[in-house]
C-alpha positions as semicolon CSV with decimal commas, in nm:
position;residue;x (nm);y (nm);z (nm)
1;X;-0,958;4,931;2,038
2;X;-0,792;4,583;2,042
3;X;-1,056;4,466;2,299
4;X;-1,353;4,550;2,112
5;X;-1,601;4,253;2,017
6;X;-1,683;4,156;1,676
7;X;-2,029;4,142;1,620
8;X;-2,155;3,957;1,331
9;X;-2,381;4,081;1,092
10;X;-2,690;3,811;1,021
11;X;-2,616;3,803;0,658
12;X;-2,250;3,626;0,750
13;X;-2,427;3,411;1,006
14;X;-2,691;3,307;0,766
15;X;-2,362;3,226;0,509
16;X;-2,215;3,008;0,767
17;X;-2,519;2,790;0,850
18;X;-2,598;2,757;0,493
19;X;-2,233;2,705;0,369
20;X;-2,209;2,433;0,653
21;X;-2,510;2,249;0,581
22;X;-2,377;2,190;0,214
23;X;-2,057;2,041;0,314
24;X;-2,032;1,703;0,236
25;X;-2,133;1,428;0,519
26;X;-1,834;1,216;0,642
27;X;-1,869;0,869;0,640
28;X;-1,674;0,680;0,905
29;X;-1,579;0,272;0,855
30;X;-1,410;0,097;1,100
31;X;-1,246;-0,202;0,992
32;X;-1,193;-0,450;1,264
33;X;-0,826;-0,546;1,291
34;X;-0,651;-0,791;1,518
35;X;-0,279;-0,707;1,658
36;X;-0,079;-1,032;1,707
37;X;0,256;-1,185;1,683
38;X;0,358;-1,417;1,349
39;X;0,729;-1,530;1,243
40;X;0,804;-1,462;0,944
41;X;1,133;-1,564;0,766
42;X;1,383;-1,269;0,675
43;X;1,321;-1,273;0,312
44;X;0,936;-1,246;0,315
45;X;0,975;-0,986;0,550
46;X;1,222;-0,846;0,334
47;X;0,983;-0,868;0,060
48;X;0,685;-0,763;0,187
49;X;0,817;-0,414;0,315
50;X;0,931;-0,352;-0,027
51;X;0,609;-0,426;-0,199
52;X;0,400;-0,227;0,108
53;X;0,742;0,074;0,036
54;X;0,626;0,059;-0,347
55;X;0,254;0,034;-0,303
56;X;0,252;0,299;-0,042
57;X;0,071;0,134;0,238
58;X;0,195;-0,073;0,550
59;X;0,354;-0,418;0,565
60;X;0,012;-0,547;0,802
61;X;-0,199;-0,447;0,463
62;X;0,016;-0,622;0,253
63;X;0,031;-0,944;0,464
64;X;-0,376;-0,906;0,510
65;X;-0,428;-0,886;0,170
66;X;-0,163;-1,159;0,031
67;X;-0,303;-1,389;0,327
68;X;-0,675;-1,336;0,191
69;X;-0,603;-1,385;-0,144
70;X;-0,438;-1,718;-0,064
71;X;-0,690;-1,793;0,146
72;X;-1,033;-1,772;-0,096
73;X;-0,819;-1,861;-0,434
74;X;-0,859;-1,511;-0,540
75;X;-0,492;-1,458;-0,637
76;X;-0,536;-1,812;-0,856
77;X;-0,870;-1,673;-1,062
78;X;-0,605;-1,396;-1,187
79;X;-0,318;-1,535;-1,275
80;X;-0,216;-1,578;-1,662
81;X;-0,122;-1,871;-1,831
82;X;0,244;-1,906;-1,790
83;X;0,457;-1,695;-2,109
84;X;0,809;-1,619;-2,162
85;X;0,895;-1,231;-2,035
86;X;0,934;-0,994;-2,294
87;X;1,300;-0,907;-2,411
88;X;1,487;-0,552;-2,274
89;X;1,737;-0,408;-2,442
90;X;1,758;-0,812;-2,617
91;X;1,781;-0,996;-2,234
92;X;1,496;-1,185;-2,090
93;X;1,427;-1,221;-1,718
94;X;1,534;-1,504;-1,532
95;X;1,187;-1,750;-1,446
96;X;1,075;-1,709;-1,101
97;X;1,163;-2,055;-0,873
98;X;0,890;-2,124;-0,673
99;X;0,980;-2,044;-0,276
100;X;1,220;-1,817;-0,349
101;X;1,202;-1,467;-0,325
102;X;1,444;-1,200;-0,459
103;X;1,431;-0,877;-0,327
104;X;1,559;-0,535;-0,449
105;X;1,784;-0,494;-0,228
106;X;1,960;-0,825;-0,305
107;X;2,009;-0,749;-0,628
108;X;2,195;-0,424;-0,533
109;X;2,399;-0,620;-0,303
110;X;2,501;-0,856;-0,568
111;X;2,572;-0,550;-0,784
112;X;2,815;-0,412;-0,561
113;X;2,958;-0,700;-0,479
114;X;3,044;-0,750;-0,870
115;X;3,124;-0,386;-0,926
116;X;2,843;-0,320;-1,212
């Protein structure tokens, strides 16, 4: 009894083939990616496994895409005339200084640090 063969009826085989033939075709892309060895300083480090943490996606994307963007000017086409942050709860945002990079987890060291 717990031996016995099941035999399939045509009509299920017939379902099968048919069911299978309608599935949707994969399509497979292989991107051609390079391992190697760069230096990067602490903070953009830093920074760049925060943004890849918040977008989801690895710290190699990130660097890829930042370095590409630099790279053709894309990043440039996008950017919007300089403005003054908007006001929460009445404080504005401290301007960004160019080369320097604050990450979140400086902030929350400075917060501790000052008890807030």
């Amino acid at each position: 009894m717990f031996g016995a063969a099941i035999k399939p009826n045509v009509a299920s085989v017939h379902q099968f083939i048919t069911a299978s033939y309608h599935l949707p075709k994969l399509k497979i892309v292989a991107k051609a990616t390079m391992r190697t060895t760069l230096d990067i300083d602490d903070d953009l480090l830093a920074a760049t496994k925060e943004m890849a943490r918040n977008e989801g996606t690895t710290a190699g994307q990130i660097v890829s895409r930042l370095l590409r963007n630099s790279l053709t000017g894309a990043g440039q086409a996008a950017r919007a005339p300089a403005r003054r942050s908007p006001a929460v709860a009445g404080f504005r945002a401290f301007p960004a200084r160019p080369g320097v990079v604050v990450t979140n987890d400086q902030v929350n060291a400075l917060r501790d640090a000052e008890g807030i």
